[in-house]
mmJSON file of the N, C-alpha and C atoms, coordinates in Angstrom:
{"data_MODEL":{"atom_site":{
"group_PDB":["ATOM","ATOM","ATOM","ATOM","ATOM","ATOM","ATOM","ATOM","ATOM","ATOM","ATOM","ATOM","ATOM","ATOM","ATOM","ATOM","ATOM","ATOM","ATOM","ATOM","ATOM","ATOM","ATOM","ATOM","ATOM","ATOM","ATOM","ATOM","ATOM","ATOM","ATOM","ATOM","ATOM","ATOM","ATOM","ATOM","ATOM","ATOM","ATOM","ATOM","ATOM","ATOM","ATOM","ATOM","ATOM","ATOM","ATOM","ATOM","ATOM","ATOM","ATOM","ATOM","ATOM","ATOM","ATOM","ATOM","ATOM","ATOM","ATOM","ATOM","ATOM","ATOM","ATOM","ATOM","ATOM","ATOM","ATOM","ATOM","ATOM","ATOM","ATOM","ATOM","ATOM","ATOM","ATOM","ATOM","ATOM","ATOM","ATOM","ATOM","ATOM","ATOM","ATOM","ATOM","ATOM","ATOM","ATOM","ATOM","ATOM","ATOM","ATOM","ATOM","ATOM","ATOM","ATOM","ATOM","ATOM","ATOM","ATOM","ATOM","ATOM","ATOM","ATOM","ATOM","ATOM","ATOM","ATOM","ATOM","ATOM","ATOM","ATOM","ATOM","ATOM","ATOM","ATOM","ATOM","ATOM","ATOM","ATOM","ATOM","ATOM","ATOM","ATOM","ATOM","ATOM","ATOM","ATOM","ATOM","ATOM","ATOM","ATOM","ATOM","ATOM","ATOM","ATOM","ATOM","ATOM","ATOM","ATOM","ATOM","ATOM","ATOM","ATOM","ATOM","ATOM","ATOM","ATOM","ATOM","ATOM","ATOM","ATOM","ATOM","ATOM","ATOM","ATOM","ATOM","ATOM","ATOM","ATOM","ATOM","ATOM","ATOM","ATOM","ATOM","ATOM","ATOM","ATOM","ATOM","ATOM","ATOM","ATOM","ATOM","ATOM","ATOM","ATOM","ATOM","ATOM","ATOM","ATOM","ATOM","ATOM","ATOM","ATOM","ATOM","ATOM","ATOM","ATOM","ATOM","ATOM","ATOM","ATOM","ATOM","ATOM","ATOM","ATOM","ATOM","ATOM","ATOM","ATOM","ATOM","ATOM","ATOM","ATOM","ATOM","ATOM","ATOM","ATOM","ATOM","ATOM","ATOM","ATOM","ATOM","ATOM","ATOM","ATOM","ATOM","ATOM","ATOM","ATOM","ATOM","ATOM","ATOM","ATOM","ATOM","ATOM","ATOM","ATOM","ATOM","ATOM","ATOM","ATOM"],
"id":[1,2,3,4,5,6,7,8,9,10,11,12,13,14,15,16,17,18,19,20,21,22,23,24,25,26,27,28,29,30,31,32,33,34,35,36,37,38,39,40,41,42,43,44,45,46,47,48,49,50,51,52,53,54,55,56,57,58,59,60,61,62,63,64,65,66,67,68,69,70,71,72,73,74,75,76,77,78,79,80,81,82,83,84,85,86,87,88,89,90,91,92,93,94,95,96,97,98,99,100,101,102,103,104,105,106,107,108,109,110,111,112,113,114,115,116,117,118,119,120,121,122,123,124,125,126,127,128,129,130,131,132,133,134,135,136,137,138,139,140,141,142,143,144,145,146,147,148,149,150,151,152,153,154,155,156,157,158,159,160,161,162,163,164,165,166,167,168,169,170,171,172,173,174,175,176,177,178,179,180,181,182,183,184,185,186,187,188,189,190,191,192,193,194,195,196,197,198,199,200,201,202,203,204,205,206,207,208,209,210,211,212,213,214,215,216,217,218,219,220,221,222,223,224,225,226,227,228,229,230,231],
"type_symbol":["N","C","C","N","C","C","N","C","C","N","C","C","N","C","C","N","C","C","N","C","C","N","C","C","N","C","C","N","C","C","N","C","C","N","C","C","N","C","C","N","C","C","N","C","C","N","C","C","N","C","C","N","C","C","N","C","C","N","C","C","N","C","C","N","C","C","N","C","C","N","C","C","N","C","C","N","C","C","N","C","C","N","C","C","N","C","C","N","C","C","N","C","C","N","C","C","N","C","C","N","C","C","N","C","C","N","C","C","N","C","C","N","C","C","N","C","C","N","C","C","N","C","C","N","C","C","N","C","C","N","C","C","N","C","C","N","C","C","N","C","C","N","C","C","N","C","C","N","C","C","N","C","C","N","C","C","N","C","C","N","C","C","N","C","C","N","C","C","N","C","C","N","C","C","N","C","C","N","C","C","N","C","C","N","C","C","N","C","C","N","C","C","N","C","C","N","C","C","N","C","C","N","C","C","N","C","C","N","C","C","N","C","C","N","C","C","N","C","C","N","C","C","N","C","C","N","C","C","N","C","C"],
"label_atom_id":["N","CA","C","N","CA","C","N","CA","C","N","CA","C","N","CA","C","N","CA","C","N","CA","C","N","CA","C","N","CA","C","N","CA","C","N","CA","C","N","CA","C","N","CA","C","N","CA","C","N","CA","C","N","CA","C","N","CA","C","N","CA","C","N","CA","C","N","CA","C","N","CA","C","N","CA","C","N","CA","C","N","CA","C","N","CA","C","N","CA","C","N","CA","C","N","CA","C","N","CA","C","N","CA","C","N","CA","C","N","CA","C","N","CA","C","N","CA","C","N","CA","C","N","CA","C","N","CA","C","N","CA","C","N","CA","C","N","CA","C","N","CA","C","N","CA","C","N","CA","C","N","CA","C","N","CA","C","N","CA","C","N","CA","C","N","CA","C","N","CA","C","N","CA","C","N","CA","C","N","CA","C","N","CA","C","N","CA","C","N","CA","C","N","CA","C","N","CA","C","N","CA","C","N","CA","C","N","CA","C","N","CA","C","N","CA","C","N","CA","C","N","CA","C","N","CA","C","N","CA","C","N","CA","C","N","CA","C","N","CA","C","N","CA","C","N","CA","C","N","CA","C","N","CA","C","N","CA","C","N","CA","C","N","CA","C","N","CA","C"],
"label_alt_id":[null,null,null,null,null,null,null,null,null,null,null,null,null,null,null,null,null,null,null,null,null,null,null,null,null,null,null,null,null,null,null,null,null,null,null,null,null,null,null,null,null,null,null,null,null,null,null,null,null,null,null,null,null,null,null,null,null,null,null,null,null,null,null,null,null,null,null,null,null,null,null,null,null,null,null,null,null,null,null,null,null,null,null,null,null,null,null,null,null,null,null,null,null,null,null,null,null,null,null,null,null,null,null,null,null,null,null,null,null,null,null,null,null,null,null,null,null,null,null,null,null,null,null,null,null,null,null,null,null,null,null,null,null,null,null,null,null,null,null,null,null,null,null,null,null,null,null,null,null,null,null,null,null,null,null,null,null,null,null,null,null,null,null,null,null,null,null,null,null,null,null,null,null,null,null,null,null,null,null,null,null,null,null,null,null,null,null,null,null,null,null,null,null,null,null,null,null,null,null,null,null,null,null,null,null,null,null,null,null,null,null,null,null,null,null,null,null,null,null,null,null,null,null,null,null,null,null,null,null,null,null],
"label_comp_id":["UNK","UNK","UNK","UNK","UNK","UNK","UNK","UNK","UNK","UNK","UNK","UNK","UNK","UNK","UNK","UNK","UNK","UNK","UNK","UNK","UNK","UNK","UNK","UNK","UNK","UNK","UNK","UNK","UNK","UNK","UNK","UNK","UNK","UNK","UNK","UNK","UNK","UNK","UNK","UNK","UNK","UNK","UNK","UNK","UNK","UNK","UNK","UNK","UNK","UNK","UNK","UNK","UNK","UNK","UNK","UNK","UNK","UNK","UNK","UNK","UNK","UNK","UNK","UNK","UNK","UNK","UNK","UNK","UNK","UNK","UNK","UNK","UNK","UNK","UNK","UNK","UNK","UNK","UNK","UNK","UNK","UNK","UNK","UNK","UNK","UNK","UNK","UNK","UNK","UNK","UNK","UNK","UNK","UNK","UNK","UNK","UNK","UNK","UNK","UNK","UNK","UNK","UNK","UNK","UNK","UNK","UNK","UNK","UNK","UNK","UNK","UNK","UNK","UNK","UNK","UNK","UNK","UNK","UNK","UNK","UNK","UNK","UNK","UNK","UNK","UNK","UNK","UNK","UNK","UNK","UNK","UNK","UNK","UNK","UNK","UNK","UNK","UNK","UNK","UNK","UNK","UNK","UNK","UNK","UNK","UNK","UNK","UNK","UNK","UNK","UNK","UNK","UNK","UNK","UNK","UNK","UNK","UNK","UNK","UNK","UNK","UNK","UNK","UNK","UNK","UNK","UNK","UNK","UNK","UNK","UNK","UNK","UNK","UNK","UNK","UNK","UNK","UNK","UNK","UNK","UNK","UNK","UNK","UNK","UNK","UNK","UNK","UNK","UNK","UNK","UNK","UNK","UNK","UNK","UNK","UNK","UNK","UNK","UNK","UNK","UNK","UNK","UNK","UNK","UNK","UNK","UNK","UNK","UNK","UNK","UNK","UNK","UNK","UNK","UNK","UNK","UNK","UNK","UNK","UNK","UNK","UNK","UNK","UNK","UNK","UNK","UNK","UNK","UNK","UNK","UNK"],
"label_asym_id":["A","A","A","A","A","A","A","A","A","A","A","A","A","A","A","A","A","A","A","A","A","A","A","A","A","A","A","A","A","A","A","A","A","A","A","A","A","A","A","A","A","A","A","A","A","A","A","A","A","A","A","A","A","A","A","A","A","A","A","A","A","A","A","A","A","A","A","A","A","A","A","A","A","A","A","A","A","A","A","A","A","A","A","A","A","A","A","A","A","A","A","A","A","A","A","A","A","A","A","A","A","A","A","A","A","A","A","A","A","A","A","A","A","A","A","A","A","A","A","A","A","A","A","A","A","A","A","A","A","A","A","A","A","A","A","A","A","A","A","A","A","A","A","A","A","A","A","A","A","A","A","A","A","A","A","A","A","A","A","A","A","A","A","A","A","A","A","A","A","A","A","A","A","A","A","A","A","A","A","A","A","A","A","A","A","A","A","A","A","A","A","A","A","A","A","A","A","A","A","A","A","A","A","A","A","A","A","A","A","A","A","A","A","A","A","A","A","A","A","A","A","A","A","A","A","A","A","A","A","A","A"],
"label_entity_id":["1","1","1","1","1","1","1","1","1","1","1","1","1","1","1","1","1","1","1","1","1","1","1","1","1","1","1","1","1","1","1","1","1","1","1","1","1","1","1","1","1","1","1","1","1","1","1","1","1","1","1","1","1","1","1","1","1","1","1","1","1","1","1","1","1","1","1","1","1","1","1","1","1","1","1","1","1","1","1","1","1","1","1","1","1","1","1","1","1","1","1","1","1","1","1","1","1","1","1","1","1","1","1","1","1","1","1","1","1","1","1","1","1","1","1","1","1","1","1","1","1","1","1","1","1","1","1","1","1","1","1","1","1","1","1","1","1","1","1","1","1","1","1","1","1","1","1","1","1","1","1","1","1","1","1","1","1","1","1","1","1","1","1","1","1","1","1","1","1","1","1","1","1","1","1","1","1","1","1","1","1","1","1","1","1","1","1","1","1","1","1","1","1","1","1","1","1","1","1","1","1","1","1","1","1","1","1","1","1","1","1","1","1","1","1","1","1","1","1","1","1","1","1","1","1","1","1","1","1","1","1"],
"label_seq_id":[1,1,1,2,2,2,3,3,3,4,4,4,5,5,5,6,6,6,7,7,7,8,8,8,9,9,9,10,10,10,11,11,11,12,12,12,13,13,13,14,14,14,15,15,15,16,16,16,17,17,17,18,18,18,19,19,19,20,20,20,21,21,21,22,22,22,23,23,23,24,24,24,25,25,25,26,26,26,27,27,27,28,28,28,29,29,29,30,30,30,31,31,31,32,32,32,33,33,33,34,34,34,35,35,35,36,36,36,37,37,37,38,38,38,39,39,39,40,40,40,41,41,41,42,42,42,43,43,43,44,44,44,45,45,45,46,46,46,47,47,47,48,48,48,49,49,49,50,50,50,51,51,51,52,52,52,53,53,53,54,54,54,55,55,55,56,56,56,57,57,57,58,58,58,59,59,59,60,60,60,61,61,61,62,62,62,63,63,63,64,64,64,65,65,65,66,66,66,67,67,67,68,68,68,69,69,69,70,70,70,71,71,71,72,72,72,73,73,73,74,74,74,75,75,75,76,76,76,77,77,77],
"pdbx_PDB_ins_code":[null,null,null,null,null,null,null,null,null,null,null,null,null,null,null,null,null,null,null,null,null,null,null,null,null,null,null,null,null,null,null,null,null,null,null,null,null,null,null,null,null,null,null,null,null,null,null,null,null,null,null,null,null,null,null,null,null,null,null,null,null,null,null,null,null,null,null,null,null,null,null,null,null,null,null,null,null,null,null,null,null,null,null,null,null,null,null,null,null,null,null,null,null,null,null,null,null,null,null,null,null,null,null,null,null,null,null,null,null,null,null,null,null,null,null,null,null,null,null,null,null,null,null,null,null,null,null,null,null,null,null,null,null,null,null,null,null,null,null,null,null,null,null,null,null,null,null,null,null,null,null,null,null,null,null,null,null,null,null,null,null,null,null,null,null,null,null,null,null,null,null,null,null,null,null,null,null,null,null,null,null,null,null,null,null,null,null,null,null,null,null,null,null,null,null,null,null,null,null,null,null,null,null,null,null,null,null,null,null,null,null,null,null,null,null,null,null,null,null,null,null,null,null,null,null,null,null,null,null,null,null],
"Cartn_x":[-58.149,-57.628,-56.275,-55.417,-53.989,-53.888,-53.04,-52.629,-51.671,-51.456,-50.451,-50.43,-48.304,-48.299,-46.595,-46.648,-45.075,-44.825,-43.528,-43.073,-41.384,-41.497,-40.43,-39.555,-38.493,-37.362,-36.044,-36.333,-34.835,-34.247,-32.681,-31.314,-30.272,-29.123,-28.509,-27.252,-26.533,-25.924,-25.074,-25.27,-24.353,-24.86,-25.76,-26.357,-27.705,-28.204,-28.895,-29.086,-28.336,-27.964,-28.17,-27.516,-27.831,-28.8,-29.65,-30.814,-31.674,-31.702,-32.463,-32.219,-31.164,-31.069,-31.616,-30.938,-31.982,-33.656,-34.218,-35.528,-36.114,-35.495,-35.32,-35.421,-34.844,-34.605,-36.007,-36.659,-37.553,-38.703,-39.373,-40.432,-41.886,-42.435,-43.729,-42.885,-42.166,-41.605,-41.236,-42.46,-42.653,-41.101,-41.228,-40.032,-39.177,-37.911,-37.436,-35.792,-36.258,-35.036,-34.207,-33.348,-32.53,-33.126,-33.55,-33.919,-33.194,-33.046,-33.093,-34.312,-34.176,-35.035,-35.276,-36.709,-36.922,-36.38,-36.853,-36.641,-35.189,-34.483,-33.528,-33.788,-34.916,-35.302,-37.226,-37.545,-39.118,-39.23,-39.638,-40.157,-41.741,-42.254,-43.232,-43.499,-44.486,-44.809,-46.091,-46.074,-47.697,-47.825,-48.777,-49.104,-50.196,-50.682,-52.289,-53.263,-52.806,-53.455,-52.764,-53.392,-53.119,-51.685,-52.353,-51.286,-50.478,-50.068,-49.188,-48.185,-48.922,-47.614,-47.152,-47.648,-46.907,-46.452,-46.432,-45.411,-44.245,-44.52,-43.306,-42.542,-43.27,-42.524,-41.635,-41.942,-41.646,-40.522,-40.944,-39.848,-38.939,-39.031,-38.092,-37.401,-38.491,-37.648,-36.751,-37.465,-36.502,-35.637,-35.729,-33.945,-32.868,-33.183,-32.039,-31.025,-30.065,-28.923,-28.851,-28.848,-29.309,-30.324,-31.716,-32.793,-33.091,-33.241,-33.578,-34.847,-36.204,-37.228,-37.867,-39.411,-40.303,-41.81,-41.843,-43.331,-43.965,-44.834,-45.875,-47.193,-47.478,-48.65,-49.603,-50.596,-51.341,-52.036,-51.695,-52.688,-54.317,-55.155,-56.37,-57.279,-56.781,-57.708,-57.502],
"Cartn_y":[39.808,41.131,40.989,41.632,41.664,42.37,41.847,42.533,42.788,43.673,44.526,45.178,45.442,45.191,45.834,46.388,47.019,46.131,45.609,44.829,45.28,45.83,46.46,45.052,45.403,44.16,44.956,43.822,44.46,43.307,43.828,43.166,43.218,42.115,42.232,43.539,43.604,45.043,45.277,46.08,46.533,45.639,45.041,44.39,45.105,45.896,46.682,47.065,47.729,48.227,46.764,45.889,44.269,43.996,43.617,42.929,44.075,45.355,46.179,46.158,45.826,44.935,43.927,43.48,41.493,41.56,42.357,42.502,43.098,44.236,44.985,43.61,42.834,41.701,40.969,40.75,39.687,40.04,38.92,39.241,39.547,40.455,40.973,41.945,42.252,43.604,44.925,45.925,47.183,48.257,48.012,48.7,48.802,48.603,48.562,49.371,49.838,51.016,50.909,50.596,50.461,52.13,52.294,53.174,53.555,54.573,54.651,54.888,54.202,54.07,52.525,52.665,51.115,49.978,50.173,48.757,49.874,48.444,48.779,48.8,48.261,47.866,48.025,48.75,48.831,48.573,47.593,47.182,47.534,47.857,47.635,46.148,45.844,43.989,44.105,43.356,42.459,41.308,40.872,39.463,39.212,38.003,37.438,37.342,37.12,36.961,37.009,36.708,36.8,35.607,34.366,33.262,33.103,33.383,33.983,34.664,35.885,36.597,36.266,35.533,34.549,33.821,33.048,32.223,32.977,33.814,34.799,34.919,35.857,36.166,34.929,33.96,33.025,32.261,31.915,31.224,32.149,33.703,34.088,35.249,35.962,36.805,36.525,35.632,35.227,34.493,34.068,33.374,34.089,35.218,36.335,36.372,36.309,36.683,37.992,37.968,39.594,39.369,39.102,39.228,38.368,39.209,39.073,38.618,39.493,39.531,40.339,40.062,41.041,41.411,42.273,42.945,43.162,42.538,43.062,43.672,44.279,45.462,45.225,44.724,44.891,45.875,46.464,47.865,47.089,48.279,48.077,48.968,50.138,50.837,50.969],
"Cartn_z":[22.744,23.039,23.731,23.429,23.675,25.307,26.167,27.277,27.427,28.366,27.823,29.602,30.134,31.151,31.342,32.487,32.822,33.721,33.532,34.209,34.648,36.077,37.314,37.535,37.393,37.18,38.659,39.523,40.1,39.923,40.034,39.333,39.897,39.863,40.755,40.386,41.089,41.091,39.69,39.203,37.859,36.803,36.75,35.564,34.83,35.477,34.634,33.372,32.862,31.431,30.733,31.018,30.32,30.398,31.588,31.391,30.623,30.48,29.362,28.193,27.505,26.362,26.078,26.689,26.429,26.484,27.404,27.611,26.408,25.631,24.324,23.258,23.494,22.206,21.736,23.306,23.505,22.46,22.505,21.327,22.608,22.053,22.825,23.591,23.494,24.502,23.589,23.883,23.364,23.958,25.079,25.345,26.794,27.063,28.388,28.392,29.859,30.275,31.846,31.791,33.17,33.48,35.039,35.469,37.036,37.924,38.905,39.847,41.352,41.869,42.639,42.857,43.937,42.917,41.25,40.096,39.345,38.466,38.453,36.606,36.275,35.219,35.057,33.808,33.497,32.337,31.853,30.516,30.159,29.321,28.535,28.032,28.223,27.404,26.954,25.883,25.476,24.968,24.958,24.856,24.785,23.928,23.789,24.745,26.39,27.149,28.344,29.457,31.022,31.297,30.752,30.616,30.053,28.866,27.85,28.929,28.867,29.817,31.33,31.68,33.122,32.609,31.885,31.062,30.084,29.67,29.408,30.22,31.336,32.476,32.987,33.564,34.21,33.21,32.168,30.996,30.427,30.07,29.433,30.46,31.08,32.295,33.078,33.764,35.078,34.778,33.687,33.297,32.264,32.467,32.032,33.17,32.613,34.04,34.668,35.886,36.619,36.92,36.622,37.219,38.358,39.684,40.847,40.948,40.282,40.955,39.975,40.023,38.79,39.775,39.117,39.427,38.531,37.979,36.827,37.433,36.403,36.246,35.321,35.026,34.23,33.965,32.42,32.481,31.909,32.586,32.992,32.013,31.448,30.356,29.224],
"occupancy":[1.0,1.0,1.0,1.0,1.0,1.0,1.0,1.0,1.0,1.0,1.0,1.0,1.0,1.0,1.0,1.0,1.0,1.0,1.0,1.0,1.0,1.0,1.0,1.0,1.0,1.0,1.0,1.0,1.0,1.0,1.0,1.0,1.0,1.0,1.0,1.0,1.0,1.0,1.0,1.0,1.0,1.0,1.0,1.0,1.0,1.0,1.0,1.0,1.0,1.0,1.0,1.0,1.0,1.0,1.0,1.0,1.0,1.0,1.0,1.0,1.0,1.0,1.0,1.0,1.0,1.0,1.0,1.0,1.0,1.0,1.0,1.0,1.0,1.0,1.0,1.0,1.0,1.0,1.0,1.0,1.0,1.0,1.0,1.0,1.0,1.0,1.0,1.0,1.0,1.0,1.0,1.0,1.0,1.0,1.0,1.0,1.0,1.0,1.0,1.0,1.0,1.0,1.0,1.0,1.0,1.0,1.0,1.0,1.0,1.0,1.0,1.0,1.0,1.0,1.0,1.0,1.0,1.0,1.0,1.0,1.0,1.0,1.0,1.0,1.0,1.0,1.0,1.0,1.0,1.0,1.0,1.0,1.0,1.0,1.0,1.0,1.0,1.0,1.0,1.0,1.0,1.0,1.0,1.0,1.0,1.0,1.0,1.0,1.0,1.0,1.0,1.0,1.0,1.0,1.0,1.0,1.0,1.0,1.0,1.0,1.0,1.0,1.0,1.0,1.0,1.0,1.0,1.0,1.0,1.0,1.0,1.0,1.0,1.0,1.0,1.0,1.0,1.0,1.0,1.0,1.0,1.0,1.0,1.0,1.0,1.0,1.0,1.0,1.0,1.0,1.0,1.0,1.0,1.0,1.0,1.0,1.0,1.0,1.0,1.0,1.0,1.0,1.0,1.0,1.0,1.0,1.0,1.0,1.0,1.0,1.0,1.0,1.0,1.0,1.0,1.0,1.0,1.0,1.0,1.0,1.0,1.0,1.0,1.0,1.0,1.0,1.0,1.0,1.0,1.0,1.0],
"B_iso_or_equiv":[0.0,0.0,0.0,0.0,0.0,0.0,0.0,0.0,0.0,0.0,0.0,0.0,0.0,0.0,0.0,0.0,0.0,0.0,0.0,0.0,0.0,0.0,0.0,0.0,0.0,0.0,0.0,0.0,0.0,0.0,0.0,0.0,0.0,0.0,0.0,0.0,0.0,0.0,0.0,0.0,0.0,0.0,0.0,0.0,0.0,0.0,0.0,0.0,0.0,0.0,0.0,0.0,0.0,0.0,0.0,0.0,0.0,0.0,0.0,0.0,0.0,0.0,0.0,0.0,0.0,0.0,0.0,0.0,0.0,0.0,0.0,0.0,0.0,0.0,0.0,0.0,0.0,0.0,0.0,0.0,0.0,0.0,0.0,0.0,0.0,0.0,0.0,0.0,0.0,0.0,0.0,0.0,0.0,0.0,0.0,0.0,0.0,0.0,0.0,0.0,0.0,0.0,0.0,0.0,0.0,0.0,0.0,0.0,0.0,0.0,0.0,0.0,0.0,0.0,0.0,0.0,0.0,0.0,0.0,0.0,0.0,0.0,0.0,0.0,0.0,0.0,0.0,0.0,0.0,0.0,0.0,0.0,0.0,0.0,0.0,0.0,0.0,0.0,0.0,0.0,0.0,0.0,0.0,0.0,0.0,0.0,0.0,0.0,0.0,0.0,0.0,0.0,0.0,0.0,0.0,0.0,0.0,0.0,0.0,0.0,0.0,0.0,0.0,0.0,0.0,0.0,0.0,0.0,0.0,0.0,0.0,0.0,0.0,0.0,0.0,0.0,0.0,0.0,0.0,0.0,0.0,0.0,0.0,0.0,0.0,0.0,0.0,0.0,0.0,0.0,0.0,0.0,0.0,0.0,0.0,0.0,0.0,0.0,0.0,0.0,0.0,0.0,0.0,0.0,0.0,0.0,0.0,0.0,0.0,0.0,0.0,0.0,0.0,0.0,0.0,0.0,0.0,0.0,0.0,0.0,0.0,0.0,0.0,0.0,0.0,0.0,0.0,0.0,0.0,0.0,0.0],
"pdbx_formal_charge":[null,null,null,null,null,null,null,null,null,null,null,null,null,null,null,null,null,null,null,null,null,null,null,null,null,null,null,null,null,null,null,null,null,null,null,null,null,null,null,null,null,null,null,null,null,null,null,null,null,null,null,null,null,null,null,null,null,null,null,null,null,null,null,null,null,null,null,null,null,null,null,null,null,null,null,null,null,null,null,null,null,null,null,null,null,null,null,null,null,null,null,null,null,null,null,null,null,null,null,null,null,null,null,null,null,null,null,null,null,null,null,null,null,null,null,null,null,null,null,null,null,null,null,null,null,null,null,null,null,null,null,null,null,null,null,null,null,null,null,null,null,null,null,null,null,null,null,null,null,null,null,null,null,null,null,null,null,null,null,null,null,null,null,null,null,null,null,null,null,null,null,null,null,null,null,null,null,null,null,null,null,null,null,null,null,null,null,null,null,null,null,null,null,null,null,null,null,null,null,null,null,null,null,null,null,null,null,null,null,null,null,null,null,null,null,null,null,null,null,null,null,null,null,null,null,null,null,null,null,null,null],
"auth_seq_id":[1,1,1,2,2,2,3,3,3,4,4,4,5,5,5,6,6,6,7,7,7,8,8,8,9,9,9,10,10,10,11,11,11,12,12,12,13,13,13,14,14,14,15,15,15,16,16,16,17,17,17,18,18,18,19,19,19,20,20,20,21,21,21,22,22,22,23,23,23,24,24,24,25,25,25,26,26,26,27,27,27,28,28,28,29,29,29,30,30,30,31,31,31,32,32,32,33,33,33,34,34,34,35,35,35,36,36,36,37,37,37,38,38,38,39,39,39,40,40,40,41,41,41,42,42,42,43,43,43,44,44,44,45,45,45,46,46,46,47,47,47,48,48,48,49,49,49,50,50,50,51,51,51,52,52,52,53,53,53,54,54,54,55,55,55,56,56,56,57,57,57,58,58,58,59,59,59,60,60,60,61,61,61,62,62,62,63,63,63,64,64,64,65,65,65,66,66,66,67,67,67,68,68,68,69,69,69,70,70,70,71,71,71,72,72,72,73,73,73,74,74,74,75,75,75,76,76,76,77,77,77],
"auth_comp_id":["UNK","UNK","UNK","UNK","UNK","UNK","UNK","UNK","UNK","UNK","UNK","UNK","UNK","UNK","UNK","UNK","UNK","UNK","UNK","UNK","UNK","UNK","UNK","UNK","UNK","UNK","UNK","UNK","UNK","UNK","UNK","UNK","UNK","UNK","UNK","UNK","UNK","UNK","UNK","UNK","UNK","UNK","UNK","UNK","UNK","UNK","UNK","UNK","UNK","UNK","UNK","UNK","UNK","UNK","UNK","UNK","UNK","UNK","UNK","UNK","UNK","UNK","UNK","UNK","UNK","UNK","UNK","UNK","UNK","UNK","UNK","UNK","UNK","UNK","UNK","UNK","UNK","UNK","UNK","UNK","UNK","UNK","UNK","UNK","UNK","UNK","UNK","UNK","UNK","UNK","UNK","UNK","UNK","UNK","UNK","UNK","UNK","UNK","UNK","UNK","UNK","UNK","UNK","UNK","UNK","UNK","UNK","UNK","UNK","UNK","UNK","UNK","UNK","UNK","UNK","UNK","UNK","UNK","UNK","UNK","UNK","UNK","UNK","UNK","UNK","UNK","UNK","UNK","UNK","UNK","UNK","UNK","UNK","UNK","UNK","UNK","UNK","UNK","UNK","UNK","UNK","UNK","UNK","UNK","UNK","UNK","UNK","UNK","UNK","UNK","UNK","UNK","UNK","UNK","UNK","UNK","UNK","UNK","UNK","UNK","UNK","UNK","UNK","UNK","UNK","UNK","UNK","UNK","UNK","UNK","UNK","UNK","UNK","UNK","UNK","UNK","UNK","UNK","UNK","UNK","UNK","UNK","UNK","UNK","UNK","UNK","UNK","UNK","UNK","UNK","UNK","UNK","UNK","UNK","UNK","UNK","UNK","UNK","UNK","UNK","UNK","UNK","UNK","UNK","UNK","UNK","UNK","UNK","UNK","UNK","UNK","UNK","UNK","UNK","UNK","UNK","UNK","UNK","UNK","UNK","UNK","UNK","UNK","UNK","UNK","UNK","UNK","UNK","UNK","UNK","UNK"],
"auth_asym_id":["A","A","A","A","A","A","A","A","A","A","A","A","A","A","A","A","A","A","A","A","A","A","A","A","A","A","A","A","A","A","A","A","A","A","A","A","A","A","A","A","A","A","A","A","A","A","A","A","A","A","A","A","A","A","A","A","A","A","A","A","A","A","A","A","A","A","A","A","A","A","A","A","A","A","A","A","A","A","A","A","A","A","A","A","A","A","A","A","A","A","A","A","A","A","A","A","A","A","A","A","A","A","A","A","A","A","A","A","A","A","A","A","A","A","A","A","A","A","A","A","A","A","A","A","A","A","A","A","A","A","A","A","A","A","A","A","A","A","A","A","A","A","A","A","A","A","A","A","A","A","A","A","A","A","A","A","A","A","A","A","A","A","A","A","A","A","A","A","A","A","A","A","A","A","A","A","A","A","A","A","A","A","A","A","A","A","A","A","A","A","A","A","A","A","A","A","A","A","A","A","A","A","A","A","A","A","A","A","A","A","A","A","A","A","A","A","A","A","A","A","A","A","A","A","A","A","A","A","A","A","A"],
"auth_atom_id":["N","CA","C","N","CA","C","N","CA","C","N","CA","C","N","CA","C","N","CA","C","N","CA","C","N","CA","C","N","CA","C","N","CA","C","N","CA","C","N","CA","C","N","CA","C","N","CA","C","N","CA","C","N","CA","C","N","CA","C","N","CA","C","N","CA","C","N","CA","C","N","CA","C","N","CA","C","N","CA","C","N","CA","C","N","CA","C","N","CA","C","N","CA","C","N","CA","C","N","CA","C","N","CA","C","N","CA","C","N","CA","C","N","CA","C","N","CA","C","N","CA","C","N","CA","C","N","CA","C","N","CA","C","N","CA","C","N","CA","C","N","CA","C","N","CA","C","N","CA","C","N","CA","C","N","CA","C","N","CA","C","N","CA","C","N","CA","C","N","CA","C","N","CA","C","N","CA","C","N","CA","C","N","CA","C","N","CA","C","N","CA","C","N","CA","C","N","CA","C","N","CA","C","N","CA","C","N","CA","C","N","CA","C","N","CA","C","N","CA","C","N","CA","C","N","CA","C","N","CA","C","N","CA","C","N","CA","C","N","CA","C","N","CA","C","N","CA","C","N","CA","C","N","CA","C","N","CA","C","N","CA","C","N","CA","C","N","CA","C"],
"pdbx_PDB_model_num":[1,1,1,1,1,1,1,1,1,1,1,1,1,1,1,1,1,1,1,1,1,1,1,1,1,1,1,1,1,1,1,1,1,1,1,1,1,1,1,1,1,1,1,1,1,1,1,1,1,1,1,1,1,1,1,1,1,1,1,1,1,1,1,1,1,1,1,1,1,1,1,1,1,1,1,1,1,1,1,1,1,1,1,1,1,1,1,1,1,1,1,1,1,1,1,1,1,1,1,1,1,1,1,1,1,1,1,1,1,1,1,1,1,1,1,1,1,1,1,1,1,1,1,1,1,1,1,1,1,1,1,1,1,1,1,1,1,1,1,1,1,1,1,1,1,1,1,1,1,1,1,1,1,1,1,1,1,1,1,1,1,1,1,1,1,1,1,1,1,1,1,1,1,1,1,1,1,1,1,1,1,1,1,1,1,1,1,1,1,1,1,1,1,1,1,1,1,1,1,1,1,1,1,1,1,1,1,1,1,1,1,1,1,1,1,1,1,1,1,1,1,1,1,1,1,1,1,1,1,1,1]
}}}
């Protein structure tokens, strides 16, 4: 069963709009929007499993340029 998870991206200043592109590119990413507010960035993600997507996260997120810091969410229903 696929999981599936919003993941709150803050970024460093004026890079926003970019890292929501690139996040847009990634494969398993349903959908992401530079936003205002506490995150500067909210993606939609999915993935095969729990590990899958920490390894996403960790290998393809955080080495986008701009990204500070992530918060994932796992949805639950």
């Amino acid at each position: 069963m696929a999981v599936r998870a919003y993941v709150f991206i803050e970024c460093t200043l004026g890079k926003a709009t970019q890292v929501a592109e690139a996040m847009g590119k990634l494969s398993g990413v349903k959908m992401a929007h530079a936003v205002t507010g506490s995150y500067d960035v909210i993606a939609f993600v999915e993935a095969k499993d729990v590990t899958t997507l920490g390894e996403f996260i960790s290998a393809r997120v955080h080495r986008l340029p701009g990204v500070v810091k992530t918060t994932t969410n796992v949805v639950v229903d």
